[in-house]
Structures are given as C-alpha cells and as structure tokens.
C-alpha positions as CSV (number, residue, x, y, z in Angstrom):
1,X,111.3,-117.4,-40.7
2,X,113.7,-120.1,-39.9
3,X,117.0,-119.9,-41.5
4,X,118.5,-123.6,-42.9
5,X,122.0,-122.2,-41.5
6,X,122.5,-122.2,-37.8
7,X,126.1,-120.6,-37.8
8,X,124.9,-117.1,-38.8
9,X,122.7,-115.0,-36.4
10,X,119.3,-114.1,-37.5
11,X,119.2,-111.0,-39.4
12,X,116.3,-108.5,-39.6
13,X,118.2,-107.3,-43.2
14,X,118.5,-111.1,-44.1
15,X,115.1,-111.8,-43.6
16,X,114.4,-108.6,-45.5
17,X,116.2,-109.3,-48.2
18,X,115.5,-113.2,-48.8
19,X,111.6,-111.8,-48.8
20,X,112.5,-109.2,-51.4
21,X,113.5,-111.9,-53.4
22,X,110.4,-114.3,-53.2
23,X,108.6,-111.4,-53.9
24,X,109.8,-110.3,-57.0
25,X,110.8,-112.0,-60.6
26,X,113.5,-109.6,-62.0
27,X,116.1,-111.1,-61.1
28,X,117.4,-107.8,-59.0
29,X,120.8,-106.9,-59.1
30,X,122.2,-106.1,-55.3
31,X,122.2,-102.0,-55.8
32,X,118.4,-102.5,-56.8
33,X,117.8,-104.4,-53.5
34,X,120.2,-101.7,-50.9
35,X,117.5,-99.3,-53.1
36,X,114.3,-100.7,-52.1
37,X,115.4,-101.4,-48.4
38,X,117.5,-98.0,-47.7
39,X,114.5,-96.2,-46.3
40,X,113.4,-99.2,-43.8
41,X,117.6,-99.7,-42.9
42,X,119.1,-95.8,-42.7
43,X,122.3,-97.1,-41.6
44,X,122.4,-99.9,-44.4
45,X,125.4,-100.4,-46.4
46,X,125.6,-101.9,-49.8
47,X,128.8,-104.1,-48.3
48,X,126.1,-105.4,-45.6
49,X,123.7,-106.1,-48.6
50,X,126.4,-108.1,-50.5
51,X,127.4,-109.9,-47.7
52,X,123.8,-111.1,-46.8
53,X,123.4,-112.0,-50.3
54,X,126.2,-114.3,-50.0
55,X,125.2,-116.0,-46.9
56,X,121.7,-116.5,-48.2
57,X,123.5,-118.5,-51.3
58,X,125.9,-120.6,-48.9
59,X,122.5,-121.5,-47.1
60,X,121.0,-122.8,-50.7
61,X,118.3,-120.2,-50.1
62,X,119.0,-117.9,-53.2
63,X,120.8,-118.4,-56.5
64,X,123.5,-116.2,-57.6
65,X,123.1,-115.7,-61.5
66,X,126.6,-115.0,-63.0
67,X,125.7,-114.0,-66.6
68,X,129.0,-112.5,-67.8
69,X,127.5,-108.8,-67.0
70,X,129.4,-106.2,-64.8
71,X,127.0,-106.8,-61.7
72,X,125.4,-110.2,-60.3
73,X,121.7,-110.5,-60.2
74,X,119.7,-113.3,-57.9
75,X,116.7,-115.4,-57.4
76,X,114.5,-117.0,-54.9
77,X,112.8,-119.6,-56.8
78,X,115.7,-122.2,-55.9
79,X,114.6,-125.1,-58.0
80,X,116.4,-126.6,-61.4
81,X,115.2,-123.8,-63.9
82,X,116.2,-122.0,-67.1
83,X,116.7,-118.5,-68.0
84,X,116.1,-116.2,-70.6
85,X,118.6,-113.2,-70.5
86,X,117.7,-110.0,-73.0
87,X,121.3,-109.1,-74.5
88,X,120.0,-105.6,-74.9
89,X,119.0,-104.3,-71.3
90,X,120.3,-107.2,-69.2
91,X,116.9,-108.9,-67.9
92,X,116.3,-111.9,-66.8
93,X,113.1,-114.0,-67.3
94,X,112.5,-117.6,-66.0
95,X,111.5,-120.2,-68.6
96,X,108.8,-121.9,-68.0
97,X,109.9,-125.3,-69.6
98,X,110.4,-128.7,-68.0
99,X,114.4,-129.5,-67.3
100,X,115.5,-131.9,-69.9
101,X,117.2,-134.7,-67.8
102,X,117.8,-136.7,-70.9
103,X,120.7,-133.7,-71.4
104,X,122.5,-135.2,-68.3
105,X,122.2,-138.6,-69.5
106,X,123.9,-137.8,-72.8
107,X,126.9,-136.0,-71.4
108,X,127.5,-139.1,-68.7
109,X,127.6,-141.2,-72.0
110,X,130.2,-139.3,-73.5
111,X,132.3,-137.9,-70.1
112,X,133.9,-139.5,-67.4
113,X,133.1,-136.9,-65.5
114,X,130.1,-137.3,-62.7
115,X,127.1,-135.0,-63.5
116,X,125.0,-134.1,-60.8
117,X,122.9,-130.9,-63.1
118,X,123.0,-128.9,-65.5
119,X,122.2,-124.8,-65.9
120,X,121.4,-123.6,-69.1
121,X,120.6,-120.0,-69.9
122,X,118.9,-119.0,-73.2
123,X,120.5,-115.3,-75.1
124,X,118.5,-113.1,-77.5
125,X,116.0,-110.2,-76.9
126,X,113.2,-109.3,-74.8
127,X,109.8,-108.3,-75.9
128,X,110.0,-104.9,-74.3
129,X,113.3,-104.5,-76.8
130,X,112.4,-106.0,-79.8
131,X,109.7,-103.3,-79.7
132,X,111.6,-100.7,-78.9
133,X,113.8,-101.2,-82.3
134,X,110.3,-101.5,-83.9
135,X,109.0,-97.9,-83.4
C-alpha cells in the first residue's frame, strides 16, 4: 500500500490501522483500534496509535469526526458524506443520502465568505436504543 505522504516512513502500524478502518463502519474510537491491534503489536502504545491516526488525517486518508464527545472517532470512507450520531450510546452511522450542493450555493448567496464544503451531521437515536427504552 502506497502512502499519498512521502515525508513519513512507512509503517507496519499505519498500514494496520488505515486497513482497520476500511474494514469497519463504526466509526472506532482510537482505544477500540490500540484494542484490536495490541495482540499483533505487544509493544504498541496508545500514544503510537494516536499519532498514526493523525498522520493518516494530514495525508487525507482518514477523517477525524469531532462530535463534541469526550473521545474522537474516525473513518475511511473519505468522500463528502453525512452522519448520523445516536445521542444515547455515541454511534455513528453513515447516511446514505446524496450531498445537497444546492446548500453551498445558498450560503455563497448570503456570505462573503468562500465555501469550498460543507459537513453536516444528523442527532437523535439509534435503532438499537430506541428499542432498548421499548422493552
């Protein structure tokens, strides 16, 4: 796997962890990743996990979801997309919607500012919680 950054050395835990990533759609936090790759990496460090993380973001390789929660989460899947974030356990889902592009037209109407994108994330609650209040 080529790397699109040249000034950081390849990385058996980089590689590790971008491939973690694309294989999963949670949305994992970066204790959940040191978790699943401890046993492969003994000598592993959570601080060596977090800095990865970060280089894999400066690279444009993963997105780092801030979501006002105490601990980070990220995600592979790199292109313009929306999220749907349970206010109950913290989860993160990918909508599966078309960007609306006509959003970015209407703010450079009203702004002088220059819009390049736009994120938006969608609150409420998760099936697996909403049935959980049900029982």
């Amino acid at each position: 796997m080529q790397l699109s950054n040249n000034n950081y050395r390849k990385s058996k835990q980089r590689t590790q962890i971008l491939e973690i990533l694309k294989n999963t759609n949670i949305h994992p936090t970066a204790i959940w990743i040191y978790d699943k790759l401890k046993s492969e990496f003994p000598n592993l460090s959570l601080g060596t996990v977090y800095r990865n993380l970060s280089i894999l973001n400066e690279q444009g390789l993963i997105l780092k979801i801030k979501n006002g929660s105490t601990f980070d989460r990220f995600d592979a899947h790199i292109s313009p997309h929306y999220h749907l974030i349970c206010e109950e356990c913290g989860s993160i889902t990918d909508l599966d919607i078309d960007i609306n592009d006509i959003i970015n037209e209407i703010a450079i109407k009203v702004t002088p500012f220059i819009i390049k994108h736009h994120k938006i994330d969608f609150f409420g609650t998760c099936q697996i919680c909403k049935n959980k209040k049900n029982l």
